[in-house]
C-alpha positions as CSV (number, residue, x, y, z in Angstrom):
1,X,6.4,-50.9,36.7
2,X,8.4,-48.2,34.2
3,X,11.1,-50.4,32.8
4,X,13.7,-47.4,31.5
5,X,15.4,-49.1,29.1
6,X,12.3,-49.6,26.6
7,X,11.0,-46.1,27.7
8,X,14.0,-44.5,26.5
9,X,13.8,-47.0,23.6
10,X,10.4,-45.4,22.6
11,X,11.8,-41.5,23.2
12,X,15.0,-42.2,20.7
13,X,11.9,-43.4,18.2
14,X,9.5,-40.7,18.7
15,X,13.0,-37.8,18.7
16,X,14.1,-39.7,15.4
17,X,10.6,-39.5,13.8
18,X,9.7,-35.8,15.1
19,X,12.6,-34.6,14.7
20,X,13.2,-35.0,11.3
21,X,9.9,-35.1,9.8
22,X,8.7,-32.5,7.8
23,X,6.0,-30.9,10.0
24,X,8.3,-30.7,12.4
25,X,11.0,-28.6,10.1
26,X,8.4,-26.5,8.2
27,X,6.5,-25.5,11.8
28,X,9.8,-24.8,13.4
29,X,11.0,-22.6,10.4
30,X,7.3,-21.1,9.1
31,X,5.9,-19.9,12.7
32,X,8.5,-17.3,13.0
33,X,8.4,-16.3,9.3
34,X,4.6,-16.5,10.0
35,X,4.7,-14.3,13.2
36,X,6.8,-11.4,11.2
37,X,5.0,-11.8,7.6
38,X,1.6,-10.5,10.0
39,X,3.4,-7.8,11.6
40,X,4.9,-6.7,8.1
41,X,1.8,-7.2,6.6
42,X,-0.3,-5.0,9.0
43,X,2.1,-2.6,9.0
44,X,1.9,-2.9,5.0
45,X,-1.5,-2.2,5.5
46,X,-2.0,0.7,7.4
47,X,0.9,2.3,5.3
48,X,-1.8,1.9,2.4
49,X,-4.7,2.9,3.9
50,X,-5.6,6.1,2.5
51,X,-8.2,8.8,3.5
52,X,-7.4,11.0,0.6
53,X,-10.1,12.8,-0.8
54,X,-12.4,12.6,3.1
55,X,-14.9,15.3,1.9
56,X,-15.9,17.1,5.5
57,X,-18.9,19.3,6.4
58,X,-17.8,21.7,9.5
59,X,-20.9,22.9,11.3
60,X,-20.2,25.1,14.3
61,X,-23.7,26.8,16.1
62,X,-21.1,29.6,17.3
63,X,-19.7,31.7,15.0
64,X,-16.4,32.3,17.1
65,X,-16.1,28.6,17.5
66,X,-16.0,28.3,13.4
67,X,-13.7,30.8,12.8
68,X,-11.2,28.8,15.7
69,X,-12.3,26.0,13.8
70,X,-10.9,27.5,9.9
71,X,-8.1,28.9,11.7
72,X,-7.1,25.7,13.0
73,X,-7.6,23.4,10.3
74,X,-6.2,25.9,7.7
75,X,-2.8,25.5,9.6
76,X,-2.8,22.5,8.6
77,X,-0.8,20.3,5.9
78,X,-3.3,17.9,4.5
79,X,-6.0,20.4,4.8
80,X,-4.1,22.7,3.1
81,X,-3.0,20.5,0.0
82,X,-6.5,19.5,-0.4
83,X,-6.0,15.9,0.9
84,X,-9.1,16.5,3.1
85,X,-11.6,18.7,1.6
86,X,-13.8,20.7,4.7
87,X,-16.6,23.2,4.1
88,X,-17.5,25.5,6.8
89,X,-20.8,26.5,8.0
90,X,-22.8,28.2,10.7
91,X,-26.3,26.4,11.8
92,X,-28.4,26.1,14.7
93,X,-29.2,23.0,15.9
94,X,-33.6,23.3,15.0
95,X,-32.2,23.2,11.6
96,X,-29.4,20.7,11.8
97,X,-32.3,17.7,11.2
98,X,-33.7,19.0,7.9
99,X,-30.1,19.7,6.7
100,X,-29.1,16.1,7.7
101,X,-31.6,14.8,5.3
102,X,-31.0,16.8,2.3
103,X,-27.4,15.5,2.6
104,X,-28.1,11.8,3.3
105,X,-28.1,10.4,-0.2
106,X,-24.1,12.6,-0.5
107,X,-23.8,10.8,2.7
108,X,-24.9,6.9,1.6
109,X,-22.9,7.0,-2.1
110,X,-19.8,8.4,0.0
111,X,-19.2,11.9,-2.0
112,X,-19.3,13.1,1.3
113,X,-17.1,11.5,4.6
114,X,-18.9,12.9,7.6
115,X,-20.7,15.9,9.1
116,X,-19.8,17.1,12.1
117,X,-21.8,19.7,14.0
118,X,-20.2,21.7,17.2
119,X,-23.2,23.0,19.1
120,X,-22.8,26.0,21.3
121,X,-22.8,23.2,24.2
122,X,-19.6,22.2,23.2
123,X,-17.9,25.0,24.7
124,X,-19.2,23.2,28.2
125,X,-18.6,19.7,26.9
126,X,-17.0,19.5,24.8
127,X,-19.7,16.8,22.9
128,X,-19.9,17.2,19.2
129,X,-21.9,15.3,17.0
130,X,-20.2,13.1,14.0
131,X,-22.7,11.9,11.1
132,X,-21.4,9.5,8.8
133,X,-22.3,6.6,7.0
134,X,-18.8,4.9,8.8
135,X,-19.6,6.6,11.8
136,X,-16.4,4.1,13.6
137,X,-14.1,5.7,10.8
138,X,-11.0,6.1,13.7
139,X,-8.6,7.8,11.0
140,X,-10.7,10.2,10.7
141,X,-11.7,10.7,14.4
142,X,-7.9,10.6,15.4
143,X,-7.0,13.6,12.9
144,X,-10.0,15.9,13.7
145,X,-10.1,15.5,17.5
146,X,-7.4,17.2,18.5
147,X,-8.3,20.0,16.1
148,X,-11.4,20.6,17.3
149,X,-10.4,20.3,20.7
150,X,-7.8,23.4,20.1
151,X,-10.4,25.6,18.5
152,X,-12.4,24.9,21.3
153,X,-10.0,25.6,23.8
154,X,-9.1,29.3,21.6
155,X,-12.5,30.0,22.0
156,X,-13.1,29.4,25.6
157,X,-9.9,31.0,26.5
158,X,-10.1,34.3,23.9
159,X,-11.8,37.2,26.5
160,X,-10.0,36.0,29.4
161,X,-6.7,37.2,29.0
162,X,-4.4,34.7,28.6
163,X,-1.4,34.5,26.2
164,X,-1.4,31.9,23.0
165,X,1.1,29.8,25.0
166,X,-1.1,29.7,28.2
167,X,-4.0,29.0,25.8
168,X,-1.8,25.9,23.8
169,X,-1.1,24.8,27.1
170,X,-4.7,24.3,28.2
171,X,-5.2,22.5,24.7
172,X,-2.9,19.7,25.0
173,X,-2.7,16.0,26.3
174,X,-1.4,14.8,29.4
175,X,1.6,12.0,28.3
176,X,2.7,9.4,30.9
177,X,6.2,7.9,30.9
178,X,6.3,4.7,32.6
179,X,9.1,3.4,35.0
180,X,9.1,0.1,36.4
181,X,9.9,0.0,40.3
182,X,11.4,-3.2,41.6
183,X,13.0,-5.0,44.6
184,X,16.8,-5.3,43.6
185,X,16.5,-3.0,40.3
186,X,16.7,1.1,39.4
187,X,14.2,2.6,38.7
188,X,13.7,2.3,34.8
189,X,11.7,3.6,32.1
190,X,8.8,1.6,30.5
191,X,8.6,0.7,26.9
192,X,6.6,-1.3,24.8
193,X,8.8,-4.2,25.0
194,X,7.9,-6.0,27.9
195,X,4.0,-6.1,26.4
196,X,4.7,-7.5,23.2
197,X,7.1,-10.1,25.1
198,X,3.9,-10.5,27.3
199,X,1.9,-11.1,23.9
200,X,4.3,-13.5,22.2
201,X,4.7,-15.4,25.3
202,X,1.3,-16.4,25.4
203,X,0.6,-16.8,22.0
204,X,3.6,-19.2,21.8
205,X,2.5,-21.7,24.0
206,X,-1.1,-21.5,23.0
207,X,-0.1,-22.6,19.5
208,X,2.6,-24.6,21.0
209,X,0.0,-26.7,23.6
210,X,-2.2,-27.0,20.4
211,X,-0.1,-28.0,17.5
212,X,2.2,-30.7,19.8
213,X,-1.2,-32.6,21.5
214,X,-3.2,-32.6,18.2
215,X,-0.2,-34.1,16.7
216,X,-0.1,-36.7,19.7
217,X,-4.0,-37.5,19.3
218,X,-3.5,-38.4,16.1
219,X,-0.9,-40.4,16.1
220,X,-1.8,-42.6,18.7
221,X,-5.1,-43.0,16.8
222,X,-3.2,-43.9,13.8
223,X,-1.2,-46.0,15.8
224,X,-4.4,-47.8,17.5
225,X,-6.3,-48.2,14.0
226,X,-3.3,-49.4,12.1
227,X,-2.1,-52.3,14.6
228,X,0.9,-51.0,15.0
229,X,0.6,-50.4,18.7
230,X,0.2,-54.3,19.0
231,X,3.4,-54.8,17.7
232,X,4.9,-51.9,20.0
233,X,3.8,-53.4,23.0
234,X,4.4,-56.7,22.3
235,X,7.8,-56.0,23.4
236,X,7.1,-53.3,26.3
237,X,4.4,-52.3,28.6
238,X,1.6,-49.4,27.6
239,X,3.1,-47.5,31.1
240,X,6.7,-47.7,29.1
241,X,5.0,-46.5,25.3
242,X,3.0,-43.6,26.7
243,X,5.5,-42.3,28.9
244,X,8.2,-42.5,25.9
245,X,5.8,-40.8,23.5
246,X,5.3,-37.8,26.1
247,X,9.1,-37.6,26.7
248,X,9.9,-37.6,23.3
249,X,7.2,-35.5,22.0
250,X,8.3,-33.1,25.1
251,X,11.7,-32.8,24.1
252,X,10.8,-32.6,20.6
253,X,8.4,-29.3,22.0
254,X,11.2,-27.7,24.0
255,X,13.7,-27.7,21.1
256,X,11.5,-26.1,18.5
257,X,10.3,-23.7,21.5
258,X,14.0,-22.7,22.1
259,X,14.6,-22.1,18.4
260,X,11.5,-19.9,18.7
261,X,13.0,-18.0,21.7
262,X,16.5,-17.7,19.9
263,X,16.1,-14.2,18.7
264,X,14.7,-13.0,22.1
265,X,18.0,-14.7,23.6
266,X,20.1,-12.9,21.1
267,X,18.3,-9.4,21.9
268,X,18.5,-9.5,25.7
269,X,22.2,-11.3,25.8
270,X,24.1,-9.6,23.0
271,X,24.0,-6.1,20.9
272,X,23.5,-7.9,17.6
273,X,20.2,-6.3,17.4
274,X,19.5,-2.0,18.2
275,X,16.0,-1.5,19.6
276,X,13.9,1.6,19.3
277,X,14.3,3.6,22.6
278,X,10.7,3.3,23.3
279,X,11.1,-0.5,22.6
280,X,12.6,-1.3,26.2
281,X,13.0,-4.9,26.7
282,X,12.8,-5.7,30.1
283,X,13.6,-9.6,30.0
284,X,17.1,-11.5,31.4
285,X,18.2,-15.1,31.4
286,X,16.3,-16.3,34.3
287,X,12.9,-15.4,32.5
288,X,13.5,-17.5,29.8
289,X,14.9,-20.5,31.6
290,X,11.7,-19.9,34.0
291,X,9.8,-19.7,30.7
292,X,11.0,-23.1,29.3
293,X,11.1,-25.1,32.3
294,X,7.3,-24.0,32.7
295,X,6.5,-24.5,29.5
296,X,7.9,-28.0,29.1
297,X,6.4,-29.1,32.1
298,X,2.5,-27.7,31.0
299,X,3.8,-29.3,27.2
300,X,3.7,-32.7,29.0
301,X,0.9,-32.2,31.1
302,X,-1.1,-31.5,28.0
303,X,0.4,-34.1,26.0
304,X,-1.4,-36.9,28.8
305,X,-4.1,-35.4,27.8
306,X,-4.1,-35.7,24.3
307,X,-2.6,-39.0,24.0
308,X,-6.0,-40.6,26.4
309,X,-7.8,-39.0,24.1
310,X,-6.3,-40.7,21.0
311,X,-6.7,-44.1,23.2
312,X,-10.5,-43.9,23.9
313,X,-11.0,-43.3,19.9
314,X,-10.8,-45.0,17.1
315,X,-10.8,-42.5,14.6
316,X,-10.0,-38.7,13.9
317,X,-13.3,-37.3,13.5
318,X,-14.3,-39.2,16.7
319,X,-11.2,-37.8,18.9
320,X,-11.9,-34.0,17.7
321,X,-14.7,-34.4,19.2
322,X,-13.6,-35.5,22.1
323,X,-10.9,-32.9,22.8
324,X,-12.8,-29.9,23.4
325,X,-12.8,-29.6,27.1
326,X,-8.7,-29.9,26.5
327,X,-9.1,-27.0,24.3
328,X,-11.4,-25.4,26.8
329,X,-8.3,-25.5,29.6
330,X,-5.6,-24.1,27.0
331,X,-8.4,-21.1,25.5
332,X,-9.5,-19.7,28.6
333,X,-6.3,-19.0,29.9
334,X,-5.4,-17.8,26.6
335,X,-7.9,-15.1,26.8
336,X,-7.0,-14.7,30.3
337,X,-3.5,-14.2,29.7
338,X,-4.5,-11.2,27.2
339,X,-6.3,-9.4,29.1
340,X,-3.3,-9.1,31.6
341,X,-2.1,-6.9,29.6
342,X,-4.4,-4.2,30.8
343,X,-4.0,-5.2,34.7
344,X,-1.4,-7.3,35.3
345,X,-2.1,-7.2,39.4
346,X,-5.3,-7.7,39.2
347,X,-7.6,-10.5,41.2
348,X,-8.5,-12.0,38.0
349,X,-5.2,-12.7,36.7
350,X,-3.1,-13.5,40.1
351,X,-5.7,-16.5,41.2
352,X,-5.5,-17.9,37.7
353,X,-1.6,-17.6,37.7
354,X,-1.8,-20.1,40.6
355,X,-5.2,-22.5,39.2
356,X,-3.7,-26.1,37.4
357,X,-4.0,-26.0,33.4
358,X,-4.4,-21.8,33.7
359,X,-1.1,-21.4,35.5
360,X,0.9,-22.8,32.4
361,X,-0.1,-20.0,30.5
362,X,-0.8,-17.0,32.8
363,X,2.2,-17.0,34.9
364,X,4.7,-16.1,31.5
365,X,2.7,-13.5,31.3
366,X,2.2,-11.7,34.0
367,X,5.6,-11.7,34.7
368,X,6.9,-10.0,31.7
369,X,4.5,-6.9,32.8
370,X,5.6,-6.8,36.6
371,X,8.2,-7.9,39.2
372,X,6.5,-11.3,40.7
373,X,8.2,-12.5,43.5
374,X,9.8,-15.8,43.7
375,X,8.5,-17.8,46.0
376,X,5.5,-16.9,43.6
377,X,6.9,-18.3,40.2
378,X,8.1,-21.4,42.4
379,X,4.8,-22.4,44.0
380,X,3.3,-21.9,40.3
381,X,6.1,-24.4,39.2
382,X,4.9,-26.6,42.1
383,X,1.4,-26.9,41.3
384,X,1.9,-27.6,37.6
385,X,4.5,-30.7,38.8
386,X,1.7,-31.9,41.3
387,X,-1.0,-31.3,38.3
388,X,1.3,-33.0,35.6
389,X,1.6,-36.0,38.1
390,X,-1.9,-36.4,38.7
391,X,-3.0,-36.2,34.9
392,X,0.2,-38.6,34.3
393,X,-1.8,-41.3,36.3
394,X,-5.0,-41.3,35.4
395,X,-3.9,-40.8,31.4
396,X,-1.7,-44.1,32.3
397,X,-5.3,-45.8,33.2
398,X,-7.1,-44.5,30.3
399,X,-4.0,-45.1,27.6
400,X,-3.9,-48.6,29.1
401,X,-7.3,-49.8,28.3
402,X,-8.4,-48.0,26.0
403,X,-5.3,-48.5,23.5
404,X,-6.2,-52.0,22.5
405,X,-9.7,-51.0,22.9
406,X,-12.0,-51.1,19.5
407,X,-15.1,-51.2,18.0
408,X,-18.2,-49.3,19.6
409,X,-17.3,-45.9,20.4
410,X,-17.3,-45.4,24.5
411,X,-19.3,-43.0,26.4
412,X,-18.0,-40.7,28.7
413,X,-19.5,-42.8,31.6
414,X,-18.2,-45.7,30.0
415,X,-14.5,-44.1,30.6
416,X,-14.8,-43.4,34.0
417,X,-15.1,-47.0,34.8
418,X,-12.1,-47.1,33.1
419,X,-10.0,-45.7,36.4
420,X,-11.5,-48.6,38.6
421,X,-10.0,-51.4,37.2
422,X,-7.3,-52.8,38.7
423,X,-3.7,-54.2,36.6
């Protein structure tokens, strides 16, 4: 039997130890800094990448196409400053073989980017063939293609009688605007606001799940190997010492999480902050409470995990070994919860928004990206109650034999036996 009292004893120990230790100060303040030092620095990054001084050979098998092509590409800026340097020329294709081969020592010490040949098939196909030594080189792909593309498209269109504009017309993209349509909402515009939630969602209770149960492993192993959890339960039961250590370490988890989410808060409740108008956040109140509820109950749920594990070992090395299959059920939907991002609606991601452990993760996410109705969201909170139960009792068996447990290291066999015997 729970006896509250020395439960709540051992959450006010594990809040006062947590909550003022330095790993728990430093994660709380670093993640955040951490999350926007690799934004800034990738954004640092591609604002220094530089493809100055590409050296391009334009090969066209139609001489109309070539002459689209210079016309095209003179027009523009970084062609014309010399930023890219392009040579045109006119070849067949028999010869485009030998040609390759005269140029492939230019091509291996990088005095020249890339070849690209436009064979009269192009004008079907639009195919054209790109020889390079980084033939994956996507700055350079994303800067020639359209290019191409338009002198192709002058070419195909010249004897036919159509004006420039019809002609600029057939050359460009087809853009989508997005609007979300939902039960008790307007219809509203899209932005990328509700994927990057979608993103840091997920990526916040994967390194949430993580940090918070490794840090429970270890200490009860620490605890275990230094004696100290003979003292502890000398004066309550290993029912009452678990269940404090979750509830403390869960409470410790849902405070640092709401830290995390403060900025989020601020952005959807106040107009501190002035998004980009493609930005579009598409998050209120409810989501977040949803959010932390959810999270707090898969925190614990985890945690029971975690903390048998740091029972049945007796050291560190021993216990990382042992947790792998835990990590198993927090990666998977990890990756799952990714890929959402493509298909929110799809099979794949509504089964696994309802499946215990995967649920924790995928649910957050999916319904940043679309409307999921309620009586959804509630049975997902239902099953991960019902799943946080059931690991609650059988960690409660493990904890309570294997905590005072030492010496030879148990099999897995060895553990199951463990749920059979009767207190």
């Amino acid at each position: 039997m729970f006896n509250l009292n020395k439960t709540l004893t051992v959450v006010k120990r594990e809040l006062r130890d947590k909550l003022l230790s330095k790993t728990f100060v430093i994660m709380t303040l670093l993640l955040p800094i951490f999350m926007f030092g690799i934004l800034g620095f990738q954004t640092f990054l591609l604002t220094q990448e530089s493809d100055e001084g590409t050296s391009i050979e334009l090969i066209a098998e139609d001489g109309k196409v070539l002459v689209n092509i210079q016309k095209v590409f003179q027009e523009r800026t970084f062609i014309q400053n010399g930023y890219y340097k392009v040579n045109y020329f006119q070849k067949d294709s028999s010869s485009l073989q030998s040609y390759l081969e005269e140029k492939r020592d230019e091509l291996l010490s990088d005095k020249l980017t890339a070849i690209i040949f436009v064979p009269s098939s192009a004008l079907e196909n639009k195919n054209v063939e790109y020889y390079s030594k980084n033939p994956n080189n996507r700055t350079v792909f994303d800067k020639l293609r359209d290019m191409i593309n338009n002198a192709l498209v002058d070419t195909y269109f010249e004897d036919k009688n159509f004006s420039q504009e019809e002609i600029e017309f057939a050359g460009m993209r087809v853009g989508f605007n997005t609007f979300r349509v939902s039960t008790d909402k307007d219809v509203e515009e899209e932005g990328v606001g509700n994927l990057i939630a979608s993103f840091l969602f997920t990526f916040l209770l994967y390194f949430s799940l993580i940090f918070l149960g490794t840090m429970m492993m270890r200490a009860v192993v620490e605890e275990k190997t230094s004696k100290i959890v003979e003292v502890l339960l000398s004066s309550c039961s290993s029912n009452d010492l678990m269940t404090g250590k979750i509830l403390g370490t869960g409470i410790t988890g849902l405070m640092q999480m709401f830290i995390w989410l403060l900025p989020v808060i601020m952005l959807i409740t106040t107009s501190v902050f002035t998004l980009p108008a493609d930005f579009n956040l598409k998050l209120d109140m409810g989501m977040i409470v949803y959010f932390l509820i959810n999270y707090f109950i898969g925190l614990m749920t985890f945690l029971g995990l975690f903390a048998s594990v740091g029972a049945i070992f007796d050291n560190d090395q021993d216990a990382q070994s042992g947790i792998w299959p835990i990590m198993m059920l927090i990666m998977i939907p990890f990756f799952i919860a990714i890929t959402s991002q493509n298909n929110p609606d799809s099979a794949l991601i509504k089964i696994s928004s309802f499946v215990p452990f995967s649920s924790i993760i995928v649910m957050p996410a999916r319904m940043t990206l679309v409307e999921v109705p309620l009586w959804e969201l509630l049975v997902a909170i239902v099953i991960n109650i019902a799943t946080f139960f059931g690991i609650f009792m059988l960690a409660g068996k493990i904890y309570r034999v294997g905590i005072l447990r030492t010496g030879k290291k148990p099999s897995w066999a060895e553990v199951v036996k463990w749920f059979k015997y009767q207190y």
